[in-house]
One Martini backbone bead per residue (centre of mass of N, CA, C, O) as a GRO file, in nm:
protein
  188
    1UNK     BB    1   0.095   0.038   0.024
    2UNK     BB    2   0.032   0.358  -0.149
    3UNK     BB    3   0.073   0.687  -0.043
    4UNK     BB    4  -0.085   1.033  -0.156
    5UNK     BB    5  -0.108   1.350  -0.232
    6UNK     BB    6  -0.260   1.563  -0.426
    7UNK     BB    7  -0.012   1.790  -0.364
    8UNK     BB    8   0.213   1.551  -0.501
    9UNK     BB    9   0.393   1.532  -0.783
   10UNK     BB   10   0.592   1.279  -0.656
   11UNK     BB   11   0.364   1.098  -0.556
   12UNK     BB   12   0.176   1.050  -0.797
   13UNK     BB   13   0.497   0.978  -1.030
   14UNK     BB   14   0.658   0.731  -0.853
   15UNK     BB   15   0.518   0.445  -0.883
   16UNK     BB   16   0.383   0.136  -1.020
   17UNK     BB   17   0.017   0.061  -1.033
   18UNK     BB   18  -0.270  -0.144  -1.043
   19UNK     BB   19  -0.421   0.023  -0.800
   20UNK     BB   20  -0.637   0.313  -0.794
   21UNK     BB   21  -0.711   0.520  -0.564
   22UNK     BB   22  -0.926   0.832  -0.570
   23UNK     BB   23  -1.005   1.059  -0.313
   24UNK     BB   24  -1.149   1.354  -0.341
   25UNK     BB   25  -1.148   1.510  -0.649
   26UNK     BB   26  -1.282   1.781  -0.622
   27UNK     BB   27  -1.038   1.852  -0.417
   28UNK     BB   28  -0.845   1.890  -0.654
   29UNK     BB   29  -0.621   2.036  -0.783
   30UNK     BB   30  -0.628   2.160  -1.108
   31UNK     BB   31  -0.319   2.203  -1.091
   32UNK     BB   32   0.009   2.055  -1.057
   33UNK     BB   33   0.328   2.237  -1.071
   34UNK     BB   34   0.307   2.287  -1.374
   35UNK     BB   35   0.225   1.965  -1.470
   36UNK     BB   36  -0.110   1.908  -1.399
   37UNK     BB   37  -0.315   1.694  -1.369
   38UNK     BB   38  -0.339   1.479  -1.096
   39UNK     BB   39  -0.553   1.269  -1.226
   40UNK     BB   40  -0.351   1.192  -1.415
   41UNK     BB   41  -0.079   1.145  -1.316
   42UNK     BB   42  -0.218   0.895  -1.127
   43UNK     BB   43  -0.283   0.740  -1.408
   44UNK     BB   44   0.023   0.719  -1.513
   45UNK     BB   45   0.086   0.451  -1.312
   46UNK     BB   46  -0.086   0.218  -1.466
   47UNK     BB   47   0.007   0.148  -1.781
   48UNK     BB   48   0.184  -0.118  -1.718
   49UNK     BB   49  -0.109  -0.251  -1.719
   50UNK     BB   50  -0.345  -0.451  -1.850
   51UNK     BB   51  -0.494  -0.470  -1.525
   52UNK     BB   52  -0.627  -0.193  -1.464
   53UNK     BB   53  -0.759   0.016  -1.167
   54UNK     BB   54  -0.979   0.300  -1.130
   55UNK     BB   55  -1.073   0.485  -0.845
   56UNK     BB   56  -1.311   0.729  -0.859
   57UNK     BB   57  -1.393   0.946  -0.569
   58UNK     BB   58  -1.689   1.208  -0.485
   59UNK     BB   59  -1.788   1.471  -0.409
   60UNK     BB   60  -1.966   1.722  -0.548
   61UNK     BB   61  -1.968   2.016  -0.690
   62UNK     BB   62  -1.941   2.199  -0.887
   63UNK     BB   63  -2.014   2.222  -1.239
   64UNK     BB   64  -1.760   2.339  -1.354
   65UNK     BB   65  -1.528   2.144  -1.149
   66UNK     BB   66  -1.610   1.878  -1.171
   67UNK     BB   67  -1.514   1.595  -1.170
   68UNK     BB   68  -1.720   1.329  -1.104
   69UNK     BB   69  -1.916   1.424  -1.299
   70UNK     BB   70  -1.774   1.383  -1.583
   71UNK     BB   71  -1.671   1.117  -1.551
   72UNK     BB   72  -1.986   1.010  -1.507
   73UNK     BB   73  -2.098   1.153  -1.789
   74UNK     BB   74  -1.931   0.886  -1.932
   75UNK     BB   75  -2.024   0.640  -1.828
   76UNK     BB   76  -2.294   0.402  -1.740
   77UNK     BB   77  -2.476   0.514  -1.528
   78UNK     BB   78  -2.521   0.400  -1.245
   79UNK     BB   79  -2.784   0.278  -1.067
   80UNK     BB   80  -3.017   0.205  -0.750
   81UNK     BB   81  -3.238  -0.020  -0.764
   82UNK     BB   82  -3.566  -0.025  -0.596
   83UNK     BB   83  -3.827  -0.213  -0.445
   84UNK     BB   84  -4.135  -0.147  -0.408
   85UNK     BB   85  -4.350  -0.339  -0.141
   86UNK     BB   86  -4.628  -0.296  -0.286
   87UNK     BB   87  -4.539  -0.313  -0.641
   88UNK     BB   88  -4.247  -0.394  -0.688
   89UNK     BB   89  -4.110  -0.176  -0.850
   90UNK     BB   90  -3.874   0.029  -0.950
   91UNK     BB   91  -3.622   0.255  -0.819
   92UNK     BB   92  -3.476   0.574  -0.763
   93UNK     BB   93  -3.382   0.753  -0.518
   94UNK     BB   94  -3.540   1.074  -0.451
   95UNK     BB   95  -3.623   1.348  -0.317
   96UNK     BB   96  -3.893   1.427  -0.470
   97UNK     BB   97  -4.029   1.192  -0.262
   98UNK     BB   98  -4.029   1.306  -0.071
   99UNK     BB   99  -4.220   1.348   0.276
  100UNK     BB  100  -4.387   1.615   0.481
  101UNK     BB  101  -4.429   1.765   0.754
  102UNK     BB  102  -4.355   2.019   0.842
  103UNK     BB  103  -4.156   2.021   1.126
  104UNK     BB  104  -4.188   1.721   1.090
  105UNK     BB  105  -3.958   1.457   1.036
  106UNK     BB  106  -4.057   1.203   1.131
  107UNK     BB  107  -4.278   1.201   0.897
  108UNK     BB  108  -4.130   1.098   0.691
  109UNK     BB  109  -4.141   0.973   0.339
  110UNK     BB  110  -4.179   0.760   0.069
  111UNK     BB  111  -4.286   0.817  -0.254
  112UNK     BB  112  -4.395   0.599  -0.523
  113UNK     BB  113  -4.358   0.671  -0.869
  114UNK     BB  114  -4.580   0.460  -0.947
  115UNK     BB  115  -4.833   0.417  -0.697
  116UNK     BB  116  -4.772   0.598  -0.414
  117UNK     BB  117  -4.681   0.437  -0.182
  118UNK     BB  118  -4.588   0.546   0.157
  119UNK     BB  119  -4.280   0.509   0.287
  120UNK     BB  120  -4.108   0.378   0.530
  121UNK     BB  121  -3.774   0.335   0.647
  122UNK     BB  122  -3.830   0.055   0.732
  123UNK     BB  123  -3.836  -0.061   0.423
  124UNK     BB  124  -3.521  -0.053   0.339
  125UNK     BB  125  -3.362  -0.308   0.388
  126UNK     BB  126  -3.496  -0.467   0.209
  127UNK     BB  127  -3.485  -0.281  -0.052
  128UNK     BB  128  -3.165  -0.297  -0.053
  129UNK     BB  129  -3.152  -0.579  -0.121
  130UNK     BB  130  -3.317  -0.610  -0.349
  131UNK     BB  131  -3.134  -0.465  -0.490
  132UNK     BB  132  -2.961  -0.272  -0.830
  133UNK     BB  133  -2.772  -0.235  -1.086
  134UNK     BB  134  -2.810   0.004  -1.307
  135UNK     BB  135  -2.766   0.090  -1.649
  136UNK     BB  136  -2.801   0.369  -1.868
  137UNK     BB  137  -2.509   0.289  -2.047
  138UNK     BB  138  -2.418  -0.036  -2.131
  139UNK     BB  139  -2.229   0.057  -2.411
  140UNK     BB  140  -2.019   0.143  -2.175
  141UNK     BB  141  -1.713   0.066  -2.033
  142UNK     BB  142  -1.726   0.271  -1.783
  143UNK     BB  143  -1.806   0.253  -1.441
  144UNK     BB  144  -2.074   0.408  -1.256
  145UNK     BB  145  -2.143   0.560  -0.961
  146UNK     BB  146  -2.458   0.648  -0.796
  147UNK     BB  147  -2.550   0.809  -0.478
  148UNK     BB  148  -2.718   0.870  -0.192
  149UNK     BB  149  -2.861   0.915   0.135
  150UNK     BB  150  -3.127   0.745   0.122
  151UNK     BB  151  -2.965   0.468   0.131
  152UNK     BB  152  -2.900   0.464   0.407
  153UNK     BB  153  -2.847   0.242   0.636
  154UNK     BB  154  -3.033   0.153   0.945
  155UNK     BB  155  -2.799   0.305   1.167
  156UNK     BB  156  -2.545   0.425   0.975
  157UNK     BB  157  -2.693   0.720   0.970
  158UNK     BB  158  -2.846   0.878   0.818
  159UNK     BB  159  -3.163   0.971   0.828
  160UNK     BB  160  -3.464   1.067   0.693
  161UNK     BB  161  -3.510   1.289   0.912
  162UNK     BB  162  -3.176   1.390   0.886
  163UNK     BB  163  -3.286   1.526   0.596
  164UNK     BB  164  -3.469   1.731   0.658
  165UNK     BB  165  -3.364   1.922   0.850
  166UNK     BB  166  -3.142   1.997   0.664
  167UNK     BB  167  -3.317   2.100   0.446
  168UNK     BB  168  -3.450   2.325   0.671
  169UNK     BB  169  -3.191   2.450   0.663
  170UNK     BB  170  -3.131   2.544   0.377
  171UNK     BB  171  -3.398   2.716   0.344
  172UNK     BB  172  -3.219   2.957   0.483
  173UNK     BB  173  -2.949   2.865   0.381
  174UNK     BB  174  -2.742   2.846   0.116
  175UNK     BB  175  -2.452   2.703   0.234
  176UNK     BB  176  -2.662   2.455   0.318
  177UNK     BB  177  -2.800   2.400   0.034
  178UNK     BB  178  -2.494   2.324  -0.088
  179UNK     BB  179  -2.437   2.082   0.082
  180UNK     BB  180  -2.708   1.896   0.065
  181UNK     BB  181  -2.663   1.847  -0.246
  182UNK     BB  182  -2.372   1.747  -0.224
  183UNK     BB  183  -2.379   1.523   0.052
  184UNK     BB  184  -2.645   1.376  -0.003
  185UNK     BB  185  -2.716   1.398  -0.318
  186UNK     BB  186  -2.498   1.400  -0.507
  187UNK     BB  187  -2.478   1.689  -0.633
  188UNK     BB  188  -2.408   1.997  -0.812
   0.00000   0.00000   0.00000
């Protein structure tokens, strides 16, 4: 295992890898040393590889300046489909589908875009077990995967109802609602 800082231009380029992941691409500089991209600098270490996986990795920010975004939109661009308990169609989870009575986060509930049908967050676990990756243009050789906050496993972080709390502290402060667009929602 060997580690480099994305801002160290000798060690992004300092020894041949065949497993590469860089992680949170979207905050490393746009040119490092007057070299170029770093995550360039860092992928032209897997070449000698014929076998080679590298994995990029980010919370996307700006649509500007987003690596992230672009990899992604190059991608097969697969998305996590779950099956809704009550009519059994898949769909992926999506903020716009969130209901909940202002005020009140314990409300959340997620409406099924297919049945309407308004499901519990005790749902969840079945709902992810039974899910699959689907990808949305499977002629592409390059697989990318996008998810949000939504799919968080029951009691491994963010609940639904701290996905409210948070968008409706958004609705006040604008540097709040682009922290939870760019980190729950996993959108630019």
């Amino acid at each position: 295992l060997v580690m480099a800082g994305a801002n160290s231009g000798a060690g992004l380029r300092s020894m041949p890898v065949r497993y590469l992941m860089l992680d949170e691409i979207d905050a490393y500089p746009q040119e490092l040393d007057a070299e170029g991209d770093p995550v360039a600098l860092a992928e032209a270490r897997t070449t000698t590889f014929a076998r080679r996986k590298v994995f990029l990795i980010s919370t996307p920010t700006t649509e500007a300046l987003s690596r992230i975004a672009r990899e992604y939109e190059e991608s097969d661009q697969r998305r996590y489909h779950v099956p809704c308990p009550h009519c059994q169609t898949e769909q992926v989870l999506v903020w716009e589908h969130m209901t909940w009575t202002r005020g009140q986060p314990a409300s959340a509930r997620y409406a099924c875009e297919h049945c309407g049908a308004l499901l519990d967050e005790a749902h969840k676990t079945a709902m992810l077990s039974a899910g699959r990756w689907v990808p949305t243009h499977p002629e592409r050789e390059v697989a990318g995967y996008h998810i949000n906050a939504l799919y968080t496993p029951v009691g491994l972080g963010w609940s639904w109802s701290d996905l409210v709390v948070d968008h409706e502290a958004g609705e006040r402060d604008p540097v709040k609602a682009k922290a939870f667009i760019n980190l729950r929602l996993a959108q630019v």
